[in-house]
C-alpha positions in Angstrom: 0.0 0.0 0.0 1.4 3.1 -1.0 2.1 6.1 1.1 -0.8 8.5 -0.5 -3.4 5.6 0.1 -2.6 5.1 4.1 -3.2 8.9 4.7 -6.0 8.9 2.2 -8.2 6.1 4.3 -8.3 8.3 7.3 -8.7 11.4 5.4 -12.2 9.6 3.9 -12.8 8.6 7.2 -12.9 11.9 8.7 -14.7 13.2 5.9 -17.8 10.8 6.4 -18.3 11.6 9.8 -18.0 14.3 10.0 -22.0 16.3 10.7 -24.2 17.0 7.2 -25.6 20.6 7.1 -28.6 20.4 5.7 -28.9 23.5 4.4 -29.3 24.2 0.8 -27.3 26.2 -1.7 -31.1 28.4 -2.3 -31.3 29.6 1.0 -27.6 30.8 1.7 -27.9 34.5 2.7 -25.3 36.5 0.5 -23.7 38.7 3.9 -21.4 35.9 5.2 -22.2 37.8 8.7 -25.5 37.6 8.6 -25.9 33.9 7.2 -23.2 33.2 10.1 -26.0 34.1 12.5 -28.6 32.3 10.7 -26.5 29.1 11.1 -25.6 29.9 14.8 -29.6 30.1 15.5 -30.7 27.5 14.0 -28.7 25.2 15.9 -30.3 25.6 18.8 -33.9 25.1 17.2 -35.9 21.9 16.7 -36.5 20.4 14.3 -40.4 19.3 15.0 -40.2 16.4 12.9 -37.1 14.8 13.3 -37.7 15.8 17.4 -33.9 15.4 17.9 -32.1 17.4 15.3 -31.9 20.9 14.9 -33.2 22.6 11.6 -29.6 23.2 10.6 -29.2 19.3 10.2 -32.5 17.9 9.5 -33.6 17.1 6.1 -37.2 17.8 7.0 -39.6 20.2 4.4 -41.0 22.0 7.9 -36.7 22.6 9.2 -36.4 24.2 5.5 -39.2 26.3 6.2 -38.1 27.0 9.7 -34.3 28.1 8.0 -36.2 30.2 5.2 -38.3 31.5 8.1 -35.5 32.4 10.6 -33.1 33.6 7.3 -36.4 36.3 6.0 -36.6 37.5 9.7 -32.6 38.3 9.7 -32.9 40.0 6.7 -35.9 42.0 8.0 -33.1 43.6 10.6 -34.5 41.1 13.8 -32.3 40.8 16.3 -31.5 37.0 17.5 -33.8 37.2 20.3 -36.3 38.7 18.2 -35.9 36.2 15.7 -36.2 33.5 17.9 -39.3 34.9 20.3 -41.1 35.0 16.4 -40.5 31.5 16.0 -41.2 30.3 19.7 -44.7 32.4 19.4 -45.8 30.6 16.3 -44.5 27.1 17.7 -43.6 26.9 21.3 -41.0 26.3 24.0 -41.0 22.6 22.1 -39.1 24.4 19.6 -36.2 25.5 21.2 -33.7 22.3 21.9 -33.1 23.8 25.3 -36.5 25.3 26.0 -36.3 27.4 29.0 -37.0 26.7 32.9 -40.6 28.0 32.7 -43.6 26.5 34.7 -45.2 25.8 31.4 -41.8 23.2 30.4 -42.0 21.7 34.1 -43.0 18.7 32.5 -40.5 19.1 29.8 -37.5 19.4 31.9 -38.6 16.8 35.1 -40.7 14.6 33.1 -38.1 11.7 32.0 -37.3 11.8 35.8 -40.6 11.9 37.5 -41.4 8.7 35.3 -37.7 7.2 36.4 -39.1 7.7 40.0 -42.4 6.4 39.7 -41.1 3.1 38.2 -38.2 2.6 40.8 -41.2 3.5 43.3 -43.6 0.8 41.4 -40.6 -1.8 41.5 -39.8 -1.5 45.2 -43.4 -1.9 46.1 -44.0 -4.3 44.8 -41.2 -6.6 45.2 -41.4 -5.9 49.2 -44.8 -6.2 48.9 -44.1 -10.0 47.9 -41.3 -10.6 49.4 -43.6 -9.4 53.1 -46.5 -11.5 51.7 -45.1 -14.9 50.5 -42.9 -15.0 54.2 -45.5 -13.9 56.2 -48.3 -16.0 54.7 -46.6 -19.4 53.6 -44.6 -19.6 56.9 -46.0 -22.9 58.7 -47.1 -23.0 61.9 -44.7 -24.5 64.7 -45.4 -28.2 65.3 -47.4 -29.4 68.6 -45.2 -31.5 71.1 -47.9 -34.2 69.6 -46.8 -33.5 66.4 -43.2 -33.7 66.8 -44.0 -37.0 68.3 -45.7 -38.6 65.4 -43.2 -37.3 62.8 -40.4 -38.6 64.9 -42.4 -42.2 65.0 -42.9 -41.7 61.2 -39.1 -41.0 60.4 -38.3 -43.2 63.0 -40.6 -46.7 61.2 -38.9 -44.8 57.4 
């Protein structure tokens, strides 16, 4: 193997995993600054298909819409926060991919570890709960003096 094709298998390597933008040529802004912006925004929006991309790297017709959408409003002179509060108003919190500590995303931000609790809640009740039952309840009672007698004459005659 020749020198050029041992750095060239690391060099495709790289190139291949490295993140897809999925932004297309069309909606490129032509101020570098200003499309610059539009790329650092859209990072930290949803995608509301794909759920766990942001509209920079989702394929999705609604994330193109959401780039064209976020682009128009730059070019209108928004500021980011503006830009952004449009697009939360006309979608929600759910849009941002680190919506904000509100009492409206309560649910958002505790909810994976409410349901975590309730489950290690369910699991330990119920296993003590069977764990108390079958000891309490199977337990035999102790034998009479009578009936240690007869089971020693049974073993005993065995």
């Amino acid at each position: 193997m020749t020198l050029r094709k041992l750095f060239a298998i690391p060099l495709l390597i790289v190139l291949f995993v490295m993140p897809a933008h999925a932004v297309e040529p069309d909606e490129v802004l032509g101020d570098p600054a200003l499309e610059a912006r539009a790329r650092d925004l859209s990072k930290i929006l949803r995608c509301v298909v794909c759920q766990n991309q942001s509209i920079d790297d989702s394929h999705a017709d609604l994330a193109k819409d959401l780039r064209v959408l976020l682009r128009e409003r730059l070019k209108a002179g928004d500021t980011d926060d503006e830009a952004i509060d449009y697009i939360v108003a006309r979608y929600g919190n759910f849009v941002l991919l680190k919506p904000p500590m509100q009492l409206s995303t309560l649910l958002l931000w505790f909810g994976p570890l409410l349901i975590f609790l309730l489950a290690g809640f369910l699991y330990w009740t119920l296993i003590h709960r069977k764990s108390g039952t079958n000891v309490d309840e199977t337990a035999p009672p102790p034998l009479s003096t009578e009936e240690r007698r007869e089971l020693q004459d049974i073993l005993g005659k065995g």
